[in-house]
KEZAMI-842905 format. One line per field, with one value per residue (C-alpha): residue number from 1; x, y, z; residue in one letter; chain. Coordinates in steps of 0.1 Angstrom, whole numbers, always signed. Each point is the difference from the previous one (the first is absolute). Example, Ala and Ser with C-alpha at 12.3 -4.5 7.8 and 13.67 -1.06 7.14 Angstrom:
BEGIN
pos [1;2]
px [+123;+14]
py [-45;+34]
pz [+78;-7]
code [A;S]
unit [A;A]
END
This chain:
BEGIN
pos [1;2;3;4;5;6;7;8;9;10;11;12;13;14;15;16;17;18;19;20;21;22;23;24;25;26;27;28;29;30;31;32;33;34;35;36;37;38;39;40;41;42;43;44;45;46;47;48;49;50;51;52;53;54;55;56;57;58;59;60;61;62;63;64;65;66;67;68;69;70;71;72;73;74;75;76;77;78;79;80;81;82;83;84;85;86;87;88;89;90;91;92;93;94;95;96;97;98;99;100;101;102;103;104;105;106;107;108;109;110;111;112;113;114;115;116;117;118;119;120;121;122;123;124;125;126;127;128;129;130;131;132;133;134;135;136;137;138;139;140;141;142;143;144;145;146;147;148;149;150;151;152;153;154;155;156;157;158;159;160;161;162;163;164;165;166;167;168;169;170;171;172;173;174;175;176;177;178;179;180;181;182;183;184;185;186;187;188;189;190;191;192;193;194;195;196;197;198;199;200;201;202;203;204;205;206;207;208;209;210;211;212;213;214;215;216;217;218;219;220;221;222;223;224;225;226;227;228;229;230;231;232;233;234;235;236;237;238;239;240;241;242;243;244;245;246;247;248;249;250;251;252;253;254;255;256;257;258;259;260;261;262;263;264;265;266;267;268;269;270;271;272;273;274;275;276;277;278;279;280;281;282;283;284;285;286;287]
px [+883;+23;-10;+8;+21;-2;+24;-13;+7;+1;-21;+16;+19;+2;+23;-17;+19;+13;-18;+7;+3;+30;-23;-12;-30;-12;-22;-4;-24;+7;-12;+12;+16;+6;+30;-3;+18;-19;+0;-10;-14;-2;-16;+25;+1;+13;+29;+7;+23;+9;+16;+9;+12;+28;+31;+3;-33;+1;-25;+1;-18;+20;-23;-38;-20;+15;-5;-40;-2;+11;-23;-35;+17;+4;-17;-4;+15;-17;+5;+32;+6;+27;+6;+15;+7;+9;+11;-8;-5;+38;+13;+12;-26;-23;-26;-16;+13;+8;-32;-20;+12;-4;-40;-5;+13;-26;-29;+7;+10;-31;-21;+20;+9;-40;+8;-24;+16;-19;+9;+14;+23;+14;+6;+16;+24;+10;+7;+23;+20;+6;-19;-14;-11;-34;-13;+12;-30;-29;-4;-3;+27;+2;+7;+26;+8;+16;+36;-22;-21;-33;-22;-24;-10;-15;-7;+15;+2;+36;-5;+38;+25;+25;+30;+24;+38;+25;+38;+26;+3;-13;-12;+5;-35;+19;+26;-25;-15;+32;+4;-31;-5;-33;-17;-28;-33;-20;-33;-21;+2;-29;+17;-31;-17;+32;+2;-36;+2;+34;-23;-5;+20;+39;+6;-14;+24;+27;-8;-6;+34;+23;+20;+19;+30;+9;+24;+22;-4;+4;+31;+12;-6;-5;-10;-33;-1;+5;-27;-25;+13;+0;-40;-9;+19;-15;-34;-10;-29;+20;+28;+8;+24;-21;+8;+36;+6;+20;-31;-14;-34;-17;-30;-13;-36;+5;+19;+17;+19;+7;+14;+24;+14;+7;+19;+21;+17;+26;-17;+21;-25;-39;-22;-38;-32;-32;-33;-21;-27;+18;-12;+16;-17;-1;+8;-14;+1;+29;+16]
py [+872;+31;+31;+38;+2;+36;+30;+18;+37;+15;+32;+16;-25;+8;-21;+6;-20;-36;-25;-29;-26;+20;+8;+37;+20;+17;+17;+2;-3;-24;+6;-22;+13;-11;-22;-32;-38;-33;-28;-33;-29;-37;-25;-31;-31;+9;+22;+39;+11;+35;+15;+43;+18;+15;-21;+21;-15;-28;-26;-23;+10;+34;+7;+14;-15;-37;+7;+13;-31;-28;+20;-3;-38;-9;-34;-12;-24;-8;+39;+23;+25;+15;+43;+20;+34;+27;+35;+35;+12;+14;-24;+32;+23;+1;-13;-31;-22;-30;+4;+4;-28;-21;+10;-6;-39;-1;+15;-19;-38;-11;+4;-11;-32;-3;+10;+15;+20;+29;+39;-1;-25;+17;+35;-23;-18;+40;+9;-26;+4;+36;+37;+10;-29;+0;+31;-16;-25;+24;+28;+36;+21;-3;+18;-19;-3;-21;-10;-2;-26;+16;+12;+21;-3;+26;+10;+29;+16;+19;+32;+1;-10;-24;-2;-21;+5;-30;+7;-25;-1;-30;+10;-26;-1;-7;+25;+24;-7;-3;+31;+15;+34;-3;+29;+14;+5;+21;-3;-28;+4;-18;-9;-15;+34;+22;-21;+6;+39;+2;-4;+40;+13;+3;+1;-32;-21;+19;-13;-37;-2;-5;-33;-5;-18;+25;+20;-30;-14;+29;+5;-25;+0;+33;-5;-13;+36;+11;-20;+13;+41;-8;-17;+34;+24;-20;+9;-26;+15;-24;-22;-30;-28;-36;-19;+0;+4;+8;+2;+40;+9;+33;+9;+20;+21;-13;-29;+23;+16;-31;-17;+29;-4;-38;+5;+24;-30;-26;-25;-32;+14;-19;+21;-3;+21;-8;+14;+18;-21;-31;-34;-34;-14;-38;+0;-33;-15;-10;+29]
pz [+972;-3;+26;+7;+36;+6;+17;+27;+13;+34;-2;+33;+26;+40;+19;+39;+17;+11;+14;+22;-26;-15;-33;+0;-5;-26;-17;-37;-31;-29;-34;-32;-32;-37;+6;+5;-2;-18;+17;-22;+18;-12;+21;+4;+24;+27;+12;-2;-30;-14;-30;-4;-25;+23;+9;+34;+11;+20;-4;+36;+30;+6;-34;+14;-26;+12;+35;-7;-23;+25;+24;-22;-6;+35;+11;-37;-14;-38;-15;-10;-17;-23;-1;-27;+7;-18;+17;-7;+38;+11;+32;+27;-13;+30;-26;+15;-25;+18;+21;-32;-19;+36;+2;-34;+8;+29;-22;-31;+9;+27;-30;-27;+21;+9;+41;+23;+24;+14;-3;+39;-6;-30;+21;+26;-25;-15;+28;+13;-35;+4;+15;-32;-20;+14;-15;-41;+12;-9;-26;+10;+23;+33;+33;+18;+39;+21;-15;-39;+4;+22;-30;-8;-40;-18;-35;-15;-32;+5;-23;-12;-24;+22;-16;+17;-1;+11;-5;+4;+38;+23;+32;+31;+20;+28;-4;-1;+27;+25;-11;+3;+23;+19;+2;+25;-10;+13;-23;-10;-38;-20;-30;-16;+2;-10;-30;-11;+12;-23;-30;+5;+26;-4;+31;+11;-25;+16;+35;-17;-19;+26;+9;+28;-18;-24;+18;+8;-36;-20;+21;-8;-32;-19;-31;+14;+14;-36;-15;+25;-11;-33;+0;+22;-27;-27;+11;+26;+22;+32;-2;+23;+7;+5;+29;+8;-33;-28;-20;-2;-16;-8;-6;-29;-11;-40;-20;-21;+29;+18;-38;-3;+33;-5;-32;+24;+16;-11;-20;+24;+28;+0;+0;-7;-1;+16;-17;+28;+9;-4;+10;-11;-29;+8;+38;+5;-36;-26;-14]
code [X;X;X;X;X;X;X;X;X;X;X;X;X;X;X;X;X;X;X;X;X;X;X;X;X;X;X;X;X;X;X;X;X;X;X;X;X;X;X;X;X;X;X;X;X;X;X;X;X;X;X;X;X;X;X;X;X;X;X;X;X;X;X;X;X;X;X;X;X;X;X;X;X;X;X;X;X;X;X;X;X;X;X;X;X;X;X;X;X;X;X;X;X;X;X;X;X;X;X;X;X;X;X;X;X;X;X;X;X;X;X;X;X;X;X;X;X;X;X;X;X;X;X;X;X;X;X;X;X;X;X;X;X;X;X;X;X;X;X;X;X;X;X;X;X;X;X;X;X;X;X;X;X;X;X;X;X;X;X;X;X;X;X;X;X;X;X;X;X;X;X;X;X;X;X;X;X;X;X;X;X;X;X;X;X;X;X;X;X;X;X;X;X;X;X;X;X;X;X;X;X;X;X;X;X;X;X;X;X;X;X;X;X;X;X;X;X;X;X;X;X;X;X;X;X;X;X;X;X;X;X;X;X;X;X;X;X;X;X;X;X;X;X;X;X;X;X;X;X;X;X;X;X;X;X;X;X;X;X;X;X;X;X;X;X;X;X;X;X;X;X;X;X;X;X;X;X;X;X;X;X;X;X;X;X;X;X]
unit [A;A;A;A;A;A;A;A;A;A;A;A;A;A;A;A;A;A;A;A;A;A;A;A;A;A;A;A;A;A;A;A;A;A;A;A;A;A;A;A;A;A;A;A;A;A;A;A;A;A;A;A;A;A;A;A;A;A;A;A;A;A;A;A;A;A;A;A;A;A;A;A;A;A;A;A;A;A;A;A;A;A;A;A;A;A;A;A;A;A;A;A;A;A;A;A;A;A;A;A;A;A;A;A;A;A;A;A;A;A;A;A;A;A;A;A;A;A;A;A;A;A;A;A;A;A;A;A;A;A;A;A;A;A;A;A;A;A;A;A;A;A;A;A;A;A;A;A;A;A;A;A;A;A;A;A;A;A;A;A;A;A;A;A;A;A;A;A;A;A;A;A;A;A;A;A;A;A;A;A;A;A;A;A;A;A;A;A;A;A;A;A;A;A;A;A;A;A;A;A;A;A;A;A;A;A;A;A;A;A;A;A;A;A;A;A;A;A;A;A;A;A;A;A;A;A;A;A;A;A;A;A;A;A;A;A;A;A;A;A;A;A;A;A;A;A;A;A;A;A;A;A;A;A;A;A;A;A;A;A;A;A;A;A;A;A;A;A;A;A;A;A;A;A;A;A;A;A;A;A;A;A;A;A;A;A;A]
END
């Protein structure tokens, strides 16, 4: 069985502070674009194995999809299962790869393997394997609280042409956050609701398209500066970087704007283009 392991943007991202457990709060919405990994799964006798396309990838227990694997496996003795993954999703691109392919392991393998193991136990495993790799469990986009992993699913046909830019840079999570400058606010902003007002009002997907990390990471690195100017001169109605980055994308009105702009950049940067109204084909079946 061979299945779609999709990328994940941050539509807006507040950091509001840290919390006691050292993790901090946020709030953001995640919505999935056209970018994805495969993951192909074969059922063996025991034991948790994996295979990837990219020598840089390591495949022991520092590698997600192991660790959510010997999770769903724990207590059994008579199953296994063997991984081969082959990446599209940048590593450093504050794209949820890692956490995507990780879900994917927990949604695919209690079936495949014939184990019942209820909904609630799935979010707990996630969320022990990382702050975002609950929301990959369901379809849909999601408002995100907590540090990622307190929900709130909803479905939403985004209006726009994505077009997601990734240069050559890799962006430390945890750089970016020890150098993260917290800032004070005032107002409660409903990000759910500014997304859907956006459809028609300008101004309401300039409030949403703000993240906390960018001036640290842009920076530090400029050219992710540049990719964001160049999607916004390039016709992008807004232009944002995902999570703590490097990974920009803008948002265009029609596909023949948004396909001009990506021939405008160096053809060694990933970029891809996400239809508007975009759901995964096959989110639960073979791909």
């Amino acid at each position: 069985m061979t299945v779609r392991s999709y990328a994940k943007i941050n539509l807006g991202l507040r950091i509001l502070g840290k919390r006691s457990d050292g993790f901090h709060e946020l709030q953001t919405v995640f919505h999935r674009v056209n970018l994805y990994d495969t993951i192909r799964f074969e059922r063996t006798e025991n034991g948790v194995s994996l295979d990837t396309d990219h020598a840089d990838i390591p495949r022991d227990r520092s590698n997600l999809c192991i660790r959510a694997a010997e999770t769903v496996l724990r207590g059994t003795s008579d199953a296994g299962v063997h991984m081969d993954l082959q990446k599209c999703i940048p590593a450093g691109a504050g794209l949820g790869g890692g956490s995507s392919n990780a879900a994917t392991v927990l949604r695919i393998l209690p079936p495949l393997l014939g184990l019942d193991i209820p909904a609630e136990e799935l979010h707990e495993m996630a969320a022990t394997l990382g702050s975002d790799v609950p929301f990959f469990l369901h379809e849909g986009s999601a408002l995100a609280r907590g540090r990622g992993e307190v929900l709130d699913h909803f479905s939403w046909s985004c209006p726009w042409w994505i077009l997601l830019v990734v240069p050559d840079v890799h962006v430390s999570t945890a750089w970016a956050y020890a150098r993260l400058r917290l800032q004070r606010y005032q107002d409660q902003l409903d990000m759910r609701s500014a997304l859907m007002r956006a459809h028609d009002r300008p101004e309401a997907l300039e409030t949403l398209l703000h993240n906390d990390f960018e001036d640290a990471v842009m920076e530090k690195h400029p050219v992710i500066r540049r990719v964001k100017e160049r999607l916004r001169e390039g016709g992008a109605s807004g232009a944002l970087m995902s999570g703590s980055g490097s990974s920009v994308f803008g948002l265009f009105r029609d596909e023949q704007t948004a396909l001009r702009c990506e021939g405008e950049f160096p053809e060694h940067y990933v970029t891809a283009l996400t239809a508007p109204g975009f759901s995964p084909d096959g989110f639960d079946r073979a791909a």
